[in-house]
C-alpha positions as CSV (number, residue, x, y, z in Angstrom):
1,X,116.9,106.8,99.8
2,X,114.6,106.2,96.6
3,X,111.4,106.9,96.6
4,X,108.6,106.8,93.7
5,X,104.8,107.3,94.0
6,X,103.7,107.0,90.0
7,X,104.6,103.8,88.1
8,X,102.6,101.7,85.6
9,X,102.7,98.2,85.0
10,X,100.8,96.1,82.1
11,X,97.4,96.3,84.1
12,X,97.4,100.0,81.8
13,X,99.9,100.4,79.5
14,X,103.1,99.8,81.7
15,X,105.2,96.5,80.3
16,X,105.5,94.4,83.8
17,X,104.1,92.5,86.2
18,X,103.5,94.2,89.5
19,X,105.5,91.7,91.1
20,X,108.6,92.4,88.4
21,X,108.4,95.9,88.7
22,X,108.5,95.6,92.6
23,X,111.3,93.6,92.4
24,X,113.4,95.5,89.4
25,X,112.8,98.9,92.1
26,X,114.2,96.6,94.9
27,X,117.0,96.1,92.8
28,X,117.8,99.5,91.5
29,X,117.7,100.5,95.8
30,X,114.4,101.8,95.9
31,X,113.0,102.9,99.5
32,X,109.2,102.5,98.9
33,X,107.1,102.0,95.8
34,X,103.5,102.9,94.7
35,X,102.4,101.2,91.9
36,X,99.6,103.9,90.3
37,X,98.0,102.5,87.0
38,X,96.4,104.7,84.7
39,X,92.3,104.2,85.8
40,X,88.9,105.6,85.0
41,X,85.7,104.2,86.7
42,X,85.6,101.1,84.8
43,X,88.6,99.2,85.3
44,X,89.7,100.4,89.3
45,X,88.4,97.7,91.3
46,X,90.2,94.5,89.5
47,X,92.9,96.6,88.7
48,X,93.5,97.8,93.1
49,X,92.5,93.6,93.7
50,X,95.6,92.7,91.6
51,X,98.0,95.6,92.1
52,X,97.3,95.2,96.1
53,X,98.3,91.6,95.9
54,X,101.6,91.5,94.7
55,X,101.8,94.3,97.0
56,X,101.3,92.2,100.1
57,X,103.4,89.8,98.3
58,X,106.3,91.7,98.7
59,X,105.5,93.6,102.1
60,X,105.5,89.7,103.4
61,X,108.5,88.0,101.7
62,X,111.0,90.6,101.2
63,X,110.2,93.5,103.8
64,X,109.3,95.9,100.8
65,X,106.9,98.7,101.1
66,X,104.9,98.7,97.7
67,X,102.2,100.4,97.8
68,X,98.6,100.3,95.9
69,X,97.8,103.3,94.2
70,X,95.6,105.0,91.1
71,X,96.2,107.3,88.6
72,X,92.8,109.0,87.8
73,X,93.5,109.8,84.0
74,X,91.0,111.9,81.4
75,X,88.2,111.9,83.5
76,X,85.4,114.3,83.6
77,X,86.8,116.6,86.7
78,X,83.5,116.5,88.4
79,X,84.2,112.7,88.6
80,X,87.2,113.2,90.3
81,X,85.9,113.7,93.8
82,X,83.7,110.3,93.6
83,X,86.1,108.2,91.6
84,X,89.3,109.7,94.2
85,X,86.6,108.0,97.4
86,X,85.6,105.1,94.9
87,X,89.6,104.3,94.7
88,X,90.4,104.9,98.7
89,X,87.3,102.2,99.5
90,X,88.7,99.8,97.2
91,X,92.3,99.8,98.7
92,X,94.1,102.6,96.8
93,X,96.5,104.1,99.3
94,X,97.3,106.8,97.3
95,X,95.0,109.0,94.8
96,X,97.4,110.4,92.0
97,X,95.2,112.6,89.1
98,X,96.6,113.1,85.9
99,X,97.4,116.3,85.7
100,X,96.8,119.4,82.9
101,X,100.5,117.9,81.1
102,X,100.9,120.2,78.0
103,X,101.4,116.5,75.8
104,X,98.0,115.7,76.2
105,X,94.5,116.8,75.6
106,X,93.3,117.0,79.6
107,X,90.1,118.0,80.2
108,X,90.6,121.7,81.3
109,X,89.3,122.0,84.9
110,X,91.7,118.6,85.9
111,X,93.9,120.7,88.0
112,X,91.3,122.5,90.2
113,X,89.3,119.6,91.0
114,X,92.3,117.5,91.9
115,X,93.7,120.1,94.4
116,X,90.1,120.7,96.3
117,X,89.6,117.3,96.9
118,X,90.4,116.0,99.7
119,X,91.2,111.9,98.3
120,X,94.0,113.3,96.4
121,X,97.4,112.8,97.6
122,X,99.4,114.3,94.4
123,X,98.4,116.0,91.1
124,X,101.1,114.3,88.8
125,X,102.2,116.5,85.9
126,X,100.2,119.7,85.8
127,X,101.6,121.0,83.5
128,X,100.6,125.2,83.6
129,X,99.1,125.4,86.8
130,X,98.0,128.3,88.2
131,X,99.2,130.1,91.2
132,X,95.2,129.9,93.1
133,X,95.3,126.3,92.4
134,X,98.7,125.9,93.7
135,X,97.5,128.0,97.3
136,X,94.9,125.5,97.3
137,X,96.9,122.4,97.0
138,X,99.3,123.6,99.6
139,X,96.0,124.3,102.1
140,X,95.0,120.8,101.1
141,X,98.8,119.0,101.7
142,X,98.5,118.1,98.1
143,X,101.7,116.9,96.6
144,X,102.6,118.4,93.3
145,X,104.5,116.2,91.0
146,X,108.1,116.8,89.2
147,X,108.3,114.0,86.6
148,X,111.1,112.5,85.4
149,X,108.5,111.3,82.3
150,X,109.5,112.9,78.5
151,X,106.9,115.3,77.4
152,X,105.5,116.2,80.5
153,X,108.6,116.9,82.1
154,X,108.6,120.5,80.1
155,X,107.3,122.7,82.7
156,X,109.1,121.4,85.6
157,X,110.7,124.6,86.2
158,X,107.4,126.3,86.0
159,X,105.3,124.0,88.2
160,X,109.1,124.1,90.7
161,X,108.7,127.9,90.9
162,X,105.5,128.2,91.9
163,X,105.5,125.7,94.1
164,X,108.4,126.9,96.0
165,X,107.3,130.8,96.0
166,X,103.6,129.3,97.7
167,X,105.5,126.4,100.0
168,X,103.5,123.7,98.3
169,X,105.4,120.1,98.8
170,X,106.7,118.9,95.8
171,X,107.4,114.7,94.9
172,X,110.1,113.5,92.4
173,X,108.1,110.9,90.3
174,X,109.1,108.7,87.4
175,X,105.5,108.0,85.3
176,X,107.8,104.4,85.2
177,X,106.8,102.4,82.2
178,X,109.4,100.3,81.5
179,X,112.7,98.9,83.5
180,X,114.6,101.5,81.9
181,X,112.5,104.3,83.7
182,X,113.2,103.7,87.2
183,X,114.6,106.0,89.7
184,X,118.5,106.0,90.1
185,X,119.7,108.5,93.1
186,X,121.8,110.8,89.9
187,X,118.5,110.7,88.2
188,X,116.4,112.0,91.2
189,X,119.0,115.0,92.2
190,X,119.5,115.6,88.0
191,X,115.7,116.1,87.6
192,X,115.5,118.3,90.9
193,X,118.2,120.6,90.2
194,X,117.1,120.5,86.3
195,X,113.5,121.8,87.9
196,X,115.1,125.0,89.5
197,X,115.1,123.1,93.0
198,X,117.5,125.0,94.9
199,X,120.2,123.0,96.2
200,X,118.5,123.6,99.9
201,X,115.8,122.1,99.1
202,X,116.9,118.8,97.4
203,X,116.5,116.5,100.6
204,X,113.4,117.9,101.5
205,X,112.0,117.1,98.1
206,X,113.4,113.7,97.8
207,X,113.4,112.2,101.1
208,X,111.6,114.1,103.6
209,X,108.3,115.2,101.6
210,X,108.3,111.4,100.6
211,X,108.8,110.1,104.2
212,X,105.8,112.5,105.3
213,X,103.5,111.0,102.5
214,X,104.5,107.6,104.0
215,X,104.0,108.5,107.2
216,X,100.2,110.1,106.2
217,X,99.3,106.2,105.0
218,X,100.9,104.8,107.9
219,X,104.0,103.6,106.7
220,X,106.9,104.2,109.2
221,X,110.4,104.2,107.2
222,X,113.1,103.7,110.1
């Protein structure tokens, strides 16, 4: 089973269609998709109407659960409680936030506000998190992200060993840009075990925390 909760397509800066990236994960044996494009305030409405379509698409011709999603990215963190509502009214099934990465200049406070609010689903990313915030996102059922994604991907083993020593849950994404990014089932287990995911824990991480998340949007995988 493949699962992947933050991908981008060419409504941010992502090179496909929707539809092409549903497909190309369909292909590569993907088990459920969310399609999460970078968003601010601005842009999230058109960009949930179009994502959510070839969404439905695919639900209806080929079985496929694709999912509409958000990536709240660079914004204020006081705007993350009302953009993370703003997103779940306009169809966003899942509320990914951008997480403190140590590539990029995050505003400082990302972290905190993602994990107390309770529209987030997972804090992709975050990069040098501390141990208080990572308490609160396991009070919260927030899922912390280990990214397959160059750059970011240096403090797996960090964000892995706290999240295991507090029992946070913890998602293998793939911040999917192009074809080439997609989820293979060696990538997944590589990127786990890279993270300092104990051997014990791999199926929890990859398939069952993932079939939970599902299950919290009402998605039944059989």
């Amino acid at each position: 089973m493949l699962f992947d909760f933050h991908t981008h397509t060419f409504l941010s800066d992502g090179v496909l269609l929707p539809i092409e990236l549903i497909r190309r994960a369909i292909h590569n044996g993907y088990t459920a998709l969310a399609i999460a494009d970078h968003s601010g305030g601005s842009l999230m409405e058109r960009v949930l109407k179009e994502v959510t379509g070839d969404c439905d698409l695919a639900a209806k011709e080929w079985d496929f659960p694709a999912i509409p999603a958000v990536e709240l990215t660079h914004v204020p963190p006081s705007a993350i409680a009302p953009l993370a509502r703003r997103a779940k009214e306009f169809g966003a099934k899942i509320v990914v936030v951008h997480g403190e990465t140590v590539v990029e200049p995050v505003p400082p406070g990302t972290n905190r506000a993602a994990v107390e609010c309770e529209d987030v689903d997972i804090l992709a990313h975050p990069g040098f998190i501390t141990p208080e915030e990572v308490k609160i996102a396991v009070t919260r059922g927030i899922y912390l992200e280990v990214t397959c994604r160059q750059g970011h991907c240096l403090t797996n083993g960090y964000v892995a060993k706290l999240a295991i020593e507090h029992g946070a849950m913890m998602l293998v994404n793939t911040d999917t840009h192009s074809p080439g990014d997609l989820l293979t089932e060696h990538l997944a287990r590589t990127v786990a075990l890279g993270a300092g995911i104990p051997e014990s824990e791999i199926e929890t991480v990859l398939v069952r925390n993932p079939i939970r998340l599902l299950e919290k949007i009402g998605i039944s995988i059989g």
